[in-house]
C-alpha positions in Angstrom: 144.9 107.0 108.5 142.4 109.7 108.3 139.6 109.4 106.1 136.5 111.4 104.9 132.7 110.8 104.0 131.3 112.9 101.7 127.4 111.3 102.2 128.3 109.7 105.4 124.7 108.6 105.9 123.6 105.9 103.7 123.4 102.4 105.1 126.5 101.1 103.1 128.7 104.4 103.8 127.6 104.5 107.3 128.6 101.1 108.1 131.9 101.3 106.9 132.4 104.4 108.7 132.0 102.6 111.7 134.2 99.6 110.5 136.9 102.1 109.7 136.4 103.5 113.0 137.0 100.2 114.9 139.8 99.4 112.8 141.3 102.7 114.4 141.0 105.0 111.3 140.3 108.7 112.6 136.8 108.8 110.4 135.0 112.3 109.5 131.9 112.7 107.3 129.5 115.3 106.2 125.6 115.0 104.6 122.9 116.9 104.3 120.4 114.2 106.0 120.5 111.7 107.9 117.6 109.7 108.8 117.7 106.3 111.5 118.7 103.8 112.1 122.2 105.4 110.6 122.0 108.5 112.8 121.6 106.7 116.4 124.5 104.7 115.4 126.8 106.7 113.8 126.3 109.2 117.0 127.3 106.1 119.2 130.0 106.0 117.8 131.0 109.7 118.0 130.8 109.9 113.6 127.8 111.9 113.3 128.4 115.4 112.0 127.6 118.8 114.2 125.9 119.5 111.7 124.2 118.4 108.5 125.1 120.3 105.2 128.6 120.4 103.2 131.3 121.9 104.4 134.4 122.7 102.1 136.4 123.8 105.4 136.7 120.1 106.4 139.0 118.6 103.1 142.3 119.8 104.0 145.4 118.4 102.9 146.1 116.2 105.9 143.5 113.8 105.0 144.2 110.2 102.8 141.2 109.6 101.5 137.7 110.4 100.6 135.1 108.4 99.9 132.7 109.1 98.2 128.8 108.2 98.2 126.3 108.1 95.2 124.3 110.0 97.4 126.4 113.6 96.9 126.2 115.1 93.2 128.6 115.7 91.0 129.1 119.6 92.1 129.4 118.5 95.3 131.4 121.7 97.1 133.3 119.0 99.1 133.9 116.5 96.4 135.5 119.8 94.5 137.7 121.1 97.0 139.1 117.4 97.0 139.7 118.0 93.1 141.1 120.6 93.4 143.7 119.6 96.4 144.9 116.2 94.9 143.1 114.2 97.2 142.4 110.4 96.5 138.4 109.7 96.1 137.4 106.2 96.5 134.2 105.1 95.7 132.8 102.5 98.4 133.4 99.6 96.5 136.9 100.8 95.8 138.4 101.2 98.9 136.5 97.8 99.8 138.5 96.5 97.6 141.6 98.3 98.6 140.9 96.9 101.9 140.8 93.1 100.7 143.3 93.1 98.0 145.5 91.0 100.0 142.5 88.1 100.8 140.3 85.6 99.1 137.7 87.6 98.0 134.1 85.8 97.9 131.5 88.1 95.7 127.9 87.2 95.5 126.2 88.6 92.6 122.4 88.6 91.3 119.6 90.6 90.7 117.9 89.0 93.5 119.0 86.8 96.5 122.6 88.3 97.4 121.7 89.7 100.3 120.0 86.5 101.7 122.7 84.3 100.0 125.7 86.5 101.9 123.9 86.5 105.0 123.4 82.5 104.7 127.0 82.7 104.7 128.3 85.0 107.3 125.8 83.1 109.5 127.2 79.4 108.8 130.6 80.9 109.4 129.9 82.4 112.4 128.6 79.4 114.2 131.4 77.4 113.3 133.5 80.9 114.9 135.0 81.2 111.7 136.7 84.8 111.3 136.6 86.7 107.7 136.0 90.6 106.8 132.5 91.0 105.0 129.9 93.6 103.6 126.3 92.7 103.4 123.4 94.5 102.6 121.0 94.2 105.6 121.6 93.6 109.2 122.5 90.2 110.4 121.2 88.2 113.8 124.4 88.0 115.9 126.3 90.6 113.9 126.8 94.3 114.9 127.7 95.8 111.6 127.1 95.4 108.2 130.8 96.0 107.6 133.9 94.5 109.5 136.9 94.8 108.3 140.4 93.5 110.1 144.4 93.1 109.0 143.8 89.6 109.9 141.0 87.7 108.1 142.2 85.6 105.0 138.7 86.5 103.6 136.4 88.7 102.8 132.9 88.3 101.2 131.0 91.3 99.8 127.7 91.3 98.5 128.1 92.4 94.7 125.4 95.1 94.2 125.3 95.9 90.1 124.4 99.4 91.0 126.6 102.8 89.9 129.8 102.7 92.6 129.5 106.9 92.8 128.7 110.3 91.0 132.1 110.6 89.4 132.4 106.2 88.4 129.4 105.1 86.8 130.8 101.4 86.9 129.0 98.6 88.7 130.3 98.4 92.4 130.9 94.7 91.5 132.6 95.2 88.7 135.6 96.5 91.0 136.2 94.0 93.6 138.5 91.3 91.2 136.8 87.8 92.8 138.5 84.8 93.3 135.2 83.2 94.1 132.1 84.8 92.4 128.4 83.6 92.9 125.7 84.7 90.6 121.8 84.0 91.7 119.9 85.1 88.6 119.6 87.9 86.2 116.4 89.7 86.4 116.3 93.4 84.6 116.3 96.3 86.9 117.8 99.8 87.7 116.5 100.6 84.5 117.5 104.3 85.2 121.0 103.0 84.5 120.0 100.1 82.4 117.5 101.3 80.1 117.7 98.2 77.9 117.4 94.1 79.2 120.5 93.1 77.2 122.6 96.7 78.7 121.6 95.2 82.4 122.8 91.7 81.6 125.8 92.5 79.9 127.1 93.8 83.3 126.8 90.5 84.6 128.7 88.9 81.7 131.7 91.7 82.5 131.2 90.4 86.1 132.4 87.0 85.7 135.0 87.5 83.4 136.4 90.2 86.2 136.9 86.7 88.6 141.2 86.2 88.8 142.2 83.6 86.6 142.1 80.4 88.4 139.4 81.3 90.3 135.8 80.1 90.9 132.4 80.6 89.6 129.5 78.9 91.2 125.8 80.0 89.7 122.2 79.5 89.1 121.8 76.9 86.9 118.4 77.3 86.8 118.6 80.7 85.7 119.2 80.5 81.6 120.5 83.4 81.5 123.0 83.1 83.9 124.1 79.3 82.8 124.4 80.8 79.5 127.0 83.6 80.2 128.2 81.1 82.4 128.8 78.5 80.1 130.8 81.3 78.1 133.6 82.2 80.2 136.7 81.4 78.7 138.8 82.1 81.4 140.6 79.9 82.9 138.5 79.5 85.9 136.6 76.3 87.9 132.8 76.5 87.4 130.0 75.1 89.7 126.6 74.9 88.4 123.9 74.6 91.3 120.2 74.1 91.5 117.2 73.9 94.1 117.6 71.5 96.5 114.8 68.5 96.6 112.3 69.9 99.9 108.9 69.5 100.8 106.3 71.0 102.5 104.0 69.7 105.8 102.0 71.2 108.9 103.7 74.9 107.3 107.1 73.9 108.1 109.8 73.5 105.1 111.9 70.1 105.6 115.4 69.7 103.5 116.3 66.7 101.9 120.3 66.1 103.1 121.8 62.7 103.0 120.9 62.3 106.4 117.4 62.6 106.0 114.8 65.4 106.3 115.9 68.5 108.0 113.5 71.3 109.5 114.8 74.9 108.6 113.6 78.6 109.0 113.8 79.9 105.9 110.9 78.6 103.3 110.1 79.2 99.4 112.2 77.6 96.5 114.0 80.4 95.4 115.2 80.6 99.4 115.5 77.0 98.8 117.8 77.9 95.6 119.8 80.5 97.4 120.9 77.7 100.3 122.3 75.9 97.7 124.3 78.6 96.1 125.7 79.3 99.9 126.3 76.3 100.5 129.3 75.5 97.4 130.8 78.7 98.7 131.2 77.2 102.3 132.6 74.6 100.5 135.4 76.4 99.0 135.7 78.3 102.7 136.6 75.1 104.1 133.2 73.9 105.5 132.3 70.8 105.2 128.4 69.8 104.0 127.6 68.2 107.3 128.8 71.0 109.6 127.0 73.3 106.7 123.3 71.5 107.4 124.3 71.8 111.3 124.5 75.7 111.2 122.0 76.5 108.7 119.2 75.2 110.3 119.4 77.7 113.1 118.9 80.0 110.0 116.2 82.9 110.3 116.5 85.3 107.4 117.9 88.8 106.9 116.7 91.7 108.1 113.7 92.8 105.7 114.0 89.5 103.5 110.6 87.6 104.7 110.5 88.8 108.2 108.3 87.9 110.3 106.4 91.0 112.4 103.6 89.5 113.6 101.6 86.4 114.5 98.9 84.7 116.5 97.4 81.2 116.8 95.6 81.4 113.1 97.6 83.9 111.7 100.8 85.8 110.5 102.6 88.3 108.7 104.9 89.4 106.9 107.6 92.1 105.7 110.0 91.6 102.7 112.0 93.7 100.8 110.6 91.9 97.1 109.9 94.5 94.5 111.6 94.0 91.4 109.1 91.5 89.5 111.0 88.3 89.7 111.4 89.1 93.4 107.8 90.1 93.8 106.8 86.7 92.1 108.9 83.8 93.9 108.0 85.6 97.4 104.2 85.6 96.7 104.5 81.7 95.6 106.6 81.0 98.8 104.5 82.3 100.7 101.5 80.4 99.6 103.3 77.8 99.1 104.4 77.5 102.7 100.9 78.7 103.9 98.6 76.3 101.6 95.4 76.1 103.6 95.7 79.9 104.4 94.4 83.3 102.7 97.0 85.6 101.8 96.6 89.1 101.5 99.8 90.2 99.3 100.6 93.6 99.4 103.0 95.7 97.0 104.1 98.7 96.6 105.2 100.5 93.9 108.4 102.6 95.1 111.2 102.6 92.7 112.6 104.3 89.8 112.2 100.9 87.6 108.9 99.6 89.4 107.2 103.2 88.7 108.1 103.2 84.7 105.2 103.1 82.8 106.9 101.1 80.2 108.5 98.8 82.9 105.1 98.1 84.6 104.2 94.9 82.0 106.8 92.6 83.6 104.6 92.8 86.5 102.3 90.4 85.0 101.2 88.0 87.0 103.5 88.3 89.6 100.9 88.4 92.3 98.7 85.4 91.1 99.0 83.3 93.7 98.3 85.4 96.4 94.1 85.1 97.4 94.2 89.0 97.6 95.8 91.0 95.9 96.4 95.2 96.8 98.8 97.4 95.1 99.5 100.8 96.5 101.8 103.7 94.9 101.8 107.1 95.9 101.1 109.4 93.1 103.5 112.3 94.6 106.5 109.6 94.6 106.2 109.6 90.4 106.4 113.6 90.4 109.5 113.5 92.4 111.3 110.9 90.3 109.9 112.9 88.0 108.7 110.6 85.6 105.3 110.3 83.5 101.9 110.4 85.4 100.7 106.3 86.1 97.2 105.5 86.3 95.5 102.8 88.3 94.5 101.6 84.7 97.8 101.3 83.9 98.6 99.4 86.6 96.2 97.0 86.1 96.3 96.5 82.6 100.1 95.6 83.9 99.1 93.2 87.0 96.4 91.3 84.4 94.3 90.3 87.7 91.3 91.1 87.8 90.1 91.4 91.4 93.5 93.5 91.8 92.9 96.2 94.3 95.1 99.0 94.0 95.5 102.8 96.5 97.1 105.9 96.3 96.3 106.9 99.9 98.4 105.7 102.6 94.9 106.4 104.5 92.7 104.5 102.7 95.1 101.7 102.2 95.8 101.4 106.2 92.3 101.5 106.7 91.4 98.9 104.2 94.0 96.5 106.0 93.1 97.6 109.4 89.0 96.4 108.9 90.2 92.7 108.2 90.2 90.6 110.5 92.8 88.3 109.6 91.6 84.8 110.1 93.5 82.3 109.0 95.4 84.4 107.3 99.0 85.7 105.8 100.0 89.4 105.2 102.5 89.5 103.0 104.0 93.5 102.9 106.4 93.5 100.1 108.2 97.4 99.3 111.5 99.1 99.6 109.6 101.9 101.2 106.7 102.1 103.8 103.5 102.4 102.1 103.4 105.9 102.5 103.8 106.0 106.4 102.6 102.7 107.7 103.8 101.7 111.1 105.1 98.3 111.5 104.9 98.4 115.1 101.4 98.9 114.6 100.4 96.1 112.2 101.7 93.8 115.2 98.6 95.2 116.8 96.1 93.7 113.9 97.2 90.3 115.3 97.3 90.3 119.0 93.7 88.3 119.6 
């Protein structure tokens, strides 16, 4: 089968790509950019383009498919020449599910914790060597794509992202993939680009669970009230599981599990981490594994990629990078981490980077969000709000927004490296939360700041 990329790039569409690739698919693709880690790897794998730029001399009748990222537009000169020939144009989350219509499909939906709750998953699985096609959103310890897809596998489990599936289908990508088992973490408004009202956003999750196959499962949140709500009103006929936080507690920085068989020392720490174990572990349950072998493999669990990653540490200190920036996600990451780190300071960093997070309007459900770090910085780049091309926001703004007093807040990657860099982090947790990289700041280098 030969298929086509048009915005071959992206971490999602670059990733399948490569799955398609290793399921024997001849695979082509055009972009305009791309940036790493999707270049080295796609050029690994002989997929990256000659050149970038679209090219309407490359859709030709011969080809099955295109797919189709939300990062091309609408006149897309390659997406139109496939228009005009007849061709069939997936969206990603389409031909996902074109690719699993014949298997148990496991969705996980939420505004925040799917990607920690699907990798929770795919990591149980895999220690227990059980096979099943997936897509999650970051990459995995022990896994070598964010995609695999096989004829094989009675299952596949997809990480349900409520974002627009391309430029031509505005639905939500989860609203496509028809679940037999659905998961939903909690309901916290975002994307407000797409969603410019809270009860818009949550209706999508409502039309979410009532896409799950009659018969089917629906484990959720219910400590979420939204969720257990719209849960609670599915009339389908489906099986529902309501979950909540495991007991846990808290000594010498280490986060032990209550299980029937006593305390259990784990990586991962923070009750909404806490929260999203117990979401993965009903779905292993309806996998076929059992609760003891689940506690066995998830112990050896470290995190996903970007979720509360640890990049740094010496005897007295640590730190932190994490992918939080929504406000709910800001707020249980900033508690987890002082939570975990009691007799510590923690420096809590955030920045503002996204369409939603650099609303004026939107900026008051960051209230409080930061409280229980001991420091608090916020840094937003003043160019970033020109090129979304929204309304000028002013460091009063912000924090009138954060209501914290002693908030510190930059808009020069400069100054706010610099202001980092002269601490001296003693007994002390950095906690870097953004979906960006402050303007430039190297990673590599903050590892620096704590080698004595």
């Amino acid at each position: 089968m030969r298929v086509h990329f048009i915005a071959i790039g992206g971490s999602a569409m670059h990733n399948l790509a490569i799955a398609l690739h290793q399921k024997g698919y001849q695979v082509t693709g055009s972009d305009d950019t791309i940036f790493e880690p999707s270049k080295s790897r796609l050029d690994r794998y002989g997929l990256l383009p000659n050149e970038f730029g679209w090219y309407d001399e490359k859709i030709t009748n011969d080809l099955d498919a295109i797919i189709l990222g939300m990062h091309a537009k609408e006149d897309n000169r390659e997406l139109i020449k496939a228009q005009e020939l007849g061709l069939k144009i997936y969206s990603y989350p389409e031909f996902l599910y074109e690719q699993s219509k014949n298997k148990t499909r496991v969705v996980i939906g939420g505004s925040h914790g799917k990607t920690t709750i699907t990798s929770m998953i795919l990591h149980v699985l895999h220690y227990h060597e059980k096979e099943v096609d997936y897509m999650v959103g970051a990459q995995l310890e022990g896994f070598d794509t964010m995609v695999h897809l096989t004829e094989e596998n009675d299952f596949m489990v997809l990480e349900g992202d409520e974002y627009l599936s391309s430029p031509i289908d505005r639905r939500p990508k989860f609203h496509l993939y028809q679940p037999n088992i659905a998961l939903v973490s909690g309901i916290a408004w975002d994307h407000i680009n797409v969603f410019p009202t809270y009860d818009g956003y949550v209706d999508q999750f409502r039309i979410f669970m009532n896409s799950i196959v009659n018969g089917g499962a629906l484990v959720y949140n219910e400590e979420d009230k939204e969720v257990k709500e719209l849960a609670e009103l599915v009339e389908k006929p489906l099986r529902k599981f309501a979950y909540t936080t495991p007991n846990y507690a808290v000594k010498d920085g280490e986060t032990l599990l209550d299980t029937p068989e006593g305390e259990m020392p784990i990586e991962v720490f923070g009750a909404h981490n806490l929260n999203n174990l117990a979401g993965a572990k009903w779905i292993c349950q309806h996998m076929g594994i059992d609760e003891d072998d689940f506690y066995e493999a998830i112990a050896s669990f470290k995190g996903a990629s970007k979720r509360l990653e640890k990049i740094a540490e010496n005897k007295h200190s640590v730190a932190y990078k994490d992918f939080a920036h929504s406000p709910s996600k800001v707020k249980a990451t900033t508690q987890a981490v002082k939570e975990q780190y009691a007799n510590k300071k923690v420096v809590a960093c955030l920045e503002l980077h996204t369409y939603s997070s650099l609303n004026a309007e939107f900026l008051k459900e960051y209230e409080s969000t930061l409280n229980a770090a001991d420091e608090a910085i916020v840094f937003y780049s003043p160019h970033a709000v020109k090129i979304k091309q929204l309304e000028e926001v002013s460091k009063e703004q912000i924090a009138q927004a954060f209501n914290r007093s002693d908030l510190v807040i930059y808009t020069d990657p400069n100054d706010f490296k610099g202001h980092l860099q002269e601490k001296k982090f003693t007994d002390s947790v950095l906690l870097l939360m953004s979906s960006g990289n402050y303007g430039g700041l190297d990673f590599d280098e903050v590892k620096n700041w704590f080698e004595n």
